[in-house]
C-alpha positions in Angstrom: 82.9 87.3 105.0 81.2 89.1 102.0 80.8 92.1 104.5 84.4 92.2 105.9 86.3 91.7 102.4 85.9 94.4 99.1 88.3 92.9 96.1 89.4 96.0 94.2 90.8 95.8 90.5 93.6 93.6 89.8 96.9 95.6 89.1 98.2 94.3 86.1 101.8 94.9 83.7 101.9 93.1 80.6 105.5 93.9 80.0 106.3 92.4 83.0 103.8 89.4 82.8 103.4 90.6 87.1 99.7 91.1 88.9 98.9 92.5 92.2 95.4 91.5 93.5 94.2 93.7 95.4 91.4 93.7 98.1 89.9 95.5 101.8 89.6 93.0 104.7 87.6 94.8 107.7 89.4 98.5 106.4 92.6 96.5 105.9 94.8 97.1 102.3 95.7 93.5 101.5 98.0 93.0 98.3 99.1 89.6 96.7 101.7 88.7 94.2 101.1 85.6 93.1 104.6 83.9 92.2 104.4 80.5 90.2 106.9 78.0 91.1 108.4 79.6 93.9 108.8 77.7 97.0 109.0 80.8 99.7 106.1 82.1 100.8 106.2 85.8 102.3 103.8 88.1 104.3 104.7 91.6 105.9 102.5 93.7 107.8 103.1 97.5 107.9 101.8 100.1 109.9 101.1 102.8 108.9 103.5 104.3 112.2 106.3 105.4 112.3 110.0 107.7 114.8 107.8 110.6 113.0 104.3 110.7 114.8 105.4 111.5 118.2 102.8 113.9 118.7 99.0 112.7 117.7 95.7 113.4 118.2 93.2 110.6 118.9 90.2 110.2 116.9 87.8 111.7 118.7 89.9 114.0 120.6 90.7 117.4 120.7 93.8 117.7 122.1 96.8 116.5 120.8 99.0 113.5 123.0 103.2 114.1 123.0 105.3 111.0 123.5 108.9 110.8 124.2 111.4 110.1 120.7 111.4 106.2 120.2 108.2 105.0 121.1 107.3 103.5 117.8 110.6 101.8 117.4 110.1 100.3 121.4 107.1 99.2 120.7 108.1 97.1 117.7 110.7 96.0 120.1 107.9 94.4 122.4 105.4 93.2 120.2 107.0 89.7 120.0 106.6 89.3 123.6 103.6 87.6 124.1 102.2 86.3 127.6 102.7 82.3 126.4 105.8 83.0 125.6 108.4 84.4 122.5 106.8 84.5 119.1 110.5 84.3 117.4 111.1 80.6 118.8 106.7 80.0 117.7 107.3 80.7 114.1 110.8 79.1 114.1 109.0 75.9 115.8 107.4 75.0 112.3 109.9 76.4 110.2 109.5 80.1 109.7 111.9 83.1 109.9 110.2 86.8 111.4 111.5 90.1 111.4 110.9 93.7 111.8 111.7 97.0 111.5 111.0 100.8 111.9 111.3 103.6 110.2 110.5 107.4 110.4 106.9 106.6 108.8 106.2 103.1 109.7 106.7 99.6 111.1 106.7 96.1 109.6 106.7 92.8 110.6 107.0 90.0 108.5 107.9 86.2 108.0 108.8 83.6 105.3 108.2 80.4 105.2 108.2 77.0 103.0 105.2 75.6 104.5 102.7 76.2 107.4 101.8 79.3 105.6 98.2 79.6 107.8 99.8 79.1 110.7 102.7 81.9 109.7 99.6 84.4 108.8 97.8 84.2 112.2 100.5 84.6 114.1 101.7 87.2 112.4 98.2 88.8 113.1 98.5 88.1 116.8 102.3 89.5 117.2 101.0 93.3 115.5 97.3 93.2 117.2 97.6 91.4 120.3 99.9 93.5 122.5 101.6 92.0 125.8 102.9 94.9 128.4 104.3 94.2 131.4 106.4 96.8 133.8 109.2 94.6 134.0 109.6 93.7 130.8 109.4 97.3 129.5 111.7 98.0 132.0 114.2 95.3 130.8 114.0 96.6 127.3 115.2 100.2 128.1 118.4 98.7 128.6 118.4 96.9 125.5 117.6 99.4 123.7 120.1 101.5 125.3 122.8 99.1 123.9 121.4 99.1 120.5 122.0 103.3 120.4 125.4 102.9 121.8 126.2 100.8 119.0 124.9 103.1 116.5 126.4 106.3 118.0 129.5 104.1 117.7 129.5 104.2 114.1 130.6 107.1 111.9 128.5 106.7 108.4 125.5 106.8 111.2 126.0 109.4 113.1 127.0 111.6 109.6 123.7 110.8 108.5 121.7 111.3 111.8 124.3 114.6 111.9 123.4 115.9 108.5 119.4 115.5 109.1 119.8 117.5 112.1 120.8 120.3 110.6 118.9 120.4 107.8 115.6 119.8 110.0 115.3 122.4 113.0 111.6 121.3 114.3 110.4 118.0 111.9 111.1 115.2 113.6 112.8 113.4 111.4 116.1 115.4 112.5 115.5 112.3 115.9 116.9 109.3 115.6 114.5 106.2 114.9 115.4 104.7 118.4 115.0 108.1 120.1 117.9 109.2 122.8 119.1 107.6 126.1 116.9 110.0 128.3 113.6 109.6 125.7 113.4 105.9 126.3 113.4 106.1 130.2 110.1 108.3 130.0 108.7 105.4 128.0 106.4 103.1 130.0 103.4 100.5 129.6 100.6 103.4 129.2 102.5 105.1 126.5 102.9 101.7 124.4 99.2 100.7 124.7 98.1 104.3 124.1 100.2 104.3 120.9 99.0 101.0 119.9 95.8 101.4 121.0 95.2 104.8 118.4 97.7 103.3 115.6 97.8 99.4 115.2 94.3 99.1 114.0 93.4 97.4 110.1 92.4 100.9 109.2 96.3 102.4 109.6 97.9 98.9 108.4 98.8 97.1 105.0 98.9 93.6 104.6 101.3 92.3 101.6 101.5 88.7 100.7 103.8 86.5 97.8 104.2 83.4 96.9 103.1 80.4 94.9 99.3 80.3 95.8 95.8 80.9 94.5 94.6 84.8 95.2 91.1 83.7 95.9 92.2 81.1 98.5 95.0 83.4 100.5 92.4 86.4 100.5 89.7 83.8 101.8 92.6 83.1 104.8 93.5 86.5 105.0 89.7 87.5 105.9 89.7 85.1 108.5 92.6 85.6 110.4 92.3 89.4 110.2 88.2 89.0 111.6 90.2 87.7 114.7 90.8 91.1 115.8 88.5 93.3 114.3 86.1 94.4 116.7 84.3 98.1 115.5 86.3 100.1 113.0 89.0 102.7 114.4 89.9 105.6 112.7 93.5 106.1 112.9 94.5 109.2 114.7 95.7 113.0 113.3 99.7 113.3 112.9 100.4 116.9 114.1 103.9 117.9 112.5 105.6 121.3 113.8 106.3 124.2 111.3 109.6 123.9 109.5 111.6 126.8 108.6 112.7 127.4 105.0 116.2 127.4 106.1 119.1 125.2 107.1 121.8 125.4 109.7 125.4 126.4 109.4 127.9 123.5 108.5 129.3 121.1 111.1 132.7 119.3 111.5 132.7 116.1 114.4 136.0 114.6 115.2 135.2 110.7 115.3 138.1 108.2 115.1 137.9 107.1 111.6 140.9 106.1 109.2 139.8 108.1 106.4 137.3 111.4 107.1 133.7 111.3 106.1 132.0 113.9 104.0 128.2 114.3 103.5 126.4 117.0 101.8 122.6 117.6 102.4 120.1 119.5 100.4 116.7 120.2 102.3 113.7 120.5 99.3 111.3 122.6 100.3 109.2 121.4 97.2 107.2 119.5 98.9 104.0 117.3 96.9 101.8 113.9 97.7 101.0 111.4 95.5 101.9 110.9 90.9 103.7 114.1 91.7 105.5 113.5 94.2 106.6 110.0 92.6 107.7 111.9 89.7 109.7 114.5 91.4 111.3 111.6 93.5 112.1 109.6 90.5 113.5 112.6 88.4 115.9 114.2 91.6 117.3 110.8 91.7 117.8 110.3 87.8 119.4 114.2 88.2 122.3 112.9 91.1 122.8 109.9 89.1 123.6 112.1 86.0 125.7 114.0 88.1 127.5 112.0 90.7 126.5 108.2 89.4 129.8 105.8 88.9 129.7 106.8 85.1 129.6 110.5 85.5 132.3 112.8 84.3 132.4 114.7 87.8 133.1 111.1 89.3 135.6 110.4 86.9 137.8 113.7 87.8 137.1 113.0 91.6 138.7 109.4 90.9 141.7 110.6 89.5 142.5 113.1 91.5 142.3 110.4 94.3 140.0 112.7 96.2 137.7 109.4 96.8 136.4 105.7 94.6 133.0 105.8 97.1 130.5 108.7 96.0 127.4 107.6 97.1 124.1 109.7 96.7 120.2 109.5 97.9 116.9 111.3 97.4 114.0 110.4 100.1 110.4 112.2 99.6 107.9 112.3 101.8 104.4 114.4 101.5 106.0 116.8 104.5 109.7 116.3 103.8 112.2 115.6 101.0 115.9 116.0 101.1 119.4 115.0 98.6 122.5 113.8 100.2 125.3 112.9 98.5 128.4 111.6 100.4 132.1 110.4 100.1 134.7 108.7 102.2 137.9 111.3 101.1 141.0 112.2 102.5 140.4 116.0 101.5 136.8 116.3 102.5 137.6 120.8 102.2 138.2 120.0 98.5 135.6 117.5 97.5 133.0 119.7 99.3 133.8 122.0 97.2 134.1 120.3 93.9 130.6 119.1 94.8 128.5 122.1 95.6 130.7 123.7 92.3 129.2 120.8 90.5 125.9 121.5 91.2 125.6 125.2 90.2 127.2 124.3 87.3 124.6 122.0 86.1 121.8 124.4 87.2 123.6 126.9 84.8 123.9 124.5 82.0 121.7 121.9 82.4 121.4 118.1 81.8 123.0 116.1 78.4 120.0 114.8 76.9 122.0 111.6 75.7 123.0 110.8 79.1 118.7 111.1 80.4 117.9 108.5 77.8 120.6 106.0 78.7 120.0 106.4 82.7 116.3 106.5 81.8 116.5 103.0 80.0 118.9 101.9 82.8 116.3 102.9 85.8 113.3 100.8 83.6 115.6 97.8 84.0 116.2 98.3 87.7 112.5 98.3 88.3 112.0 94.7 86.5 114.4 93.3 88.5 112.3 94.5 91.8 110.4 91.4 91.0 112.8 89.1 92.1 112.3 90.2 95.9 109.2 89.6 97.9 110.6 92.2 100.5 111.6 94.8 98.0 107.9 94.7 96.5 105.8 94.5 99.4 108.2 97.9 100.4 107.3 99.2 97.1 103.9 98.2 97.1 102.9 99.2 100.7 104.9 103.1 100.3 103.1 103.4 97.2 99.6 102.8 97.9 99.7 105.1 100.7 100.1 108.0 98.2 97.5 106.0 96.2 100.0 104.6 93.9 100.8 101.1 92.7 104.0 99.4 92.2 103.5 99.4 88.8 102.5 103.4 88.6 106.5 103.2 89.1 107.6 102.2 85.7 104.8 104.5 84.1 106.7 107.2 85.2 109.7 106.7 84.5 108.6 105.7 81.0 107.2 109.3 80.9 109.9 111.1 82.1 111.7 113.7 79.5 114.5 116.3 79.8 112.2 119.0 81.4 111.1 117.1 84.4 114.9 116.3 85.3 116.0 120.3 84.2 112.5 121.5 86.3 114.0 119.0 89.4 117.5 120.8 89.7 115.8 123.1 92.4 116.4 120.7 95.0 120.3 121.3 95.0 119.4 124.9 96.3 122.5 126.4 97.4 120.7 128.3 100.6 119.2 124.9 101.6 122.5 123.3 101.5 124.7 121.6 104.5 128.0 120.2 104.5 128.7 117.8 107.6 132.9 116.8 107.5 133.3 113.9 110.3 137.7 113.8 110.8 140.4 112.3 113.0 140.7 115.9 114.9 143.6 113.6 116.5 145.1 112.1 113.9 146.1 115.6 112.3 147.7 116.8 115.2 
């Protein structure tokens, strides 16, 4: 066991009286929270996979491998088949609860449970490592799958947000939607899931996260174990091959959906792209900068308000080392107006800058928003897992925010770029007639 697991330094915050343990099972990141006195107990499992790497090449190899749009998302569809049976109805036989999900950069599985807490963790193991592929089963899953776009197409504030990414993006894939396209999942067969798993689910490309009321020693001791199961020889992930991205953005769009009320969303696309403290801290200021500027307590939201232009502005900032981009977006019955109000808004604050007053009191806000990330095992092991991968920690989080000043969040205000900008209106076409 001494071979297979490395502890690394414990992650510690005294303000928040929290530690992370931290350790490497057979190339493995495995993180534990311990949580006195709680009864839940909580693992997740993320790979380090995600609707992004469609195009790869295998260690080893010299040519890159291309994969249809929604092959990571099918495959975390299927990995719950098993050949003895379905693991959803094994963990809920001794009283556990599993999940999953996929995003553009990974996929996670994960359970809770009150007790049987070994017998959660191994099969957890078994659903992400042991893969189960059968033609008909595949097969059977294109239509359900098929269903589950429908249903998204179906609904507006998606298909604005899918909308606004595709014009924003012209060759990253993250302009595809996470479950791909009707004619992307026919090309998908049993070869394509066990090549993808084969070159990404290995310890090497995954995180293990675990929470709950137990002794570190002991859960990393169970951890080892379980994870030797399926470690055969070490397996270098393979090399994600991303297309170059234009500067630019496209032209605005307006969709007629049938919505009550029309939909507006405007995208920025930042083109200042970093990795790692930096790119935490740009992240963390660009959101502190739309908060100041469209949060619930802004003047700009105030006017908006009473005008009765819209009571819903909403606002995001995602970073990733090749991508970053602002939205912010409204429900309005004059989305022409509001669009404009908006991108007005933003050149004005480039010109003038932020109220120092206003930093300080979102600044001490945000610091309290992070302490309260304690209270979910989900929401850490999310943190926790994103984090390390640009060799962070969950607690580098508060440090900078605590460093913040005025000139990070003035520096930031080039992401609101008025060349990178898109405006996507989504309107009743009909209902105006």
């Amino acid at each position: 066991m001494a071979k297979l697991l490395r502890r690394l330094p414990v992650l510690k915050n005294r303000l928040l009286d929290e530690e992370i343990h931290a350790a490497v099972i057979s190339g493995m990141n495995v993180f534990v929270l311990p949580k006195r006195g709680f009864r839940r107990q909580y693992a997740e499992i993320c790979v380090n996979y995600g609707s992004n790497d469609n195009v790869f090449i295998p260690h080893g190899a010299e040519s890159p491998v291309c994969v249809p749009p929604g092959v990571a998302h099918f495959l975390e569809h299927k990995m719950f088949e098993k050949s003895w049976g379905d693991a959803f109805s094994a963990f809920a036989s001794f009283g556990a609860s599993a999940n999953a999900y996929t995003t553009n950069n990974s996929t996670s599985y994960h359970f809770w449970s009150l007790d049987n807490y070994d017998k959660g963790l191994e099969l957890l193991a078994e659903v992400v490592f042991v893969p189960y592929f059968t033609k008909e089963s595949v097969e059977k899953e294109k239509n359900i799958i098929a269903q589950e776009i429908n249903m998204y197409e179906d609904q507006p504030d998606w298909r604005i947000f899918r909308e606004t990414l595709g014009r924003l993006y012209k060759e990253h894939p993250v302009r595809l939607d996470i479950a791909g396209n009707y004619e992307s999942i026919q090309q998908i067969d049993e070869n394509i899931l066990h090549v993808c798993h084969e070159n990404f689910y290995c310890p090497e490309n995954t995180t293990l996260f675990m929470a709950g009321d137990f002794d570190p020693d002991q859960v990393l001791e169970l951890a080892g174990k379980v994870i030797a199961k399926y470690v055969h020889a070490p397996r270098k992930p393979p090399v994600r091959v991303r297309p170059d991205e234009p500067s630019n953005v496209d032209c605005d769009v307006r969709i007629s959906l049938p919505v009550p009320t029309p939909l507006l969303n405007v995208g920025w696309k930042d083109n200042h792209l970093l990795n790692g403290r930096e790119m935490l801290k740009r992240e963390i200021a660009c959101t502190f900068l739309l908060d100041i500027m469209f949060g619930k307590s802004s003047d700009f939201f105030a006017e908006v308000h009473n005008r009765g232009l819209t009571d819903d502005l909403g606002f995001s900032y995602e970073a990733w080392p090749d991508y970053a981009f602002a939205i912010v977006s409204a429900e309005t019955e004059d989305p022409d107006a509001l669009n404009e109000m908006i991108l007005a808004e933003a050149e004005r604050i480039q010109e003038e800058g932020i109220d120092e007053r206003e930093f300080e009191r979102k600044k001490k806000a945000a610091l309290g928003r992070f302490i309260t990330v304690f209270r979910s095992f989900e929401s850490v092991a999310m943190s926790q897992i994103r984090l390390s991968s640009l060799g962070e920690d969950l607690f580098s989080y508060g440090t900078v925010i605590e460093s913040l000043n005025i000139f990070d969040i003035n520096a930031s205000m080039d992401c609101l770029a008025q060349g990178m900008k898109v405006s996507v209106i989504v309107a009743n076409e009909e209902k105006n007639m």
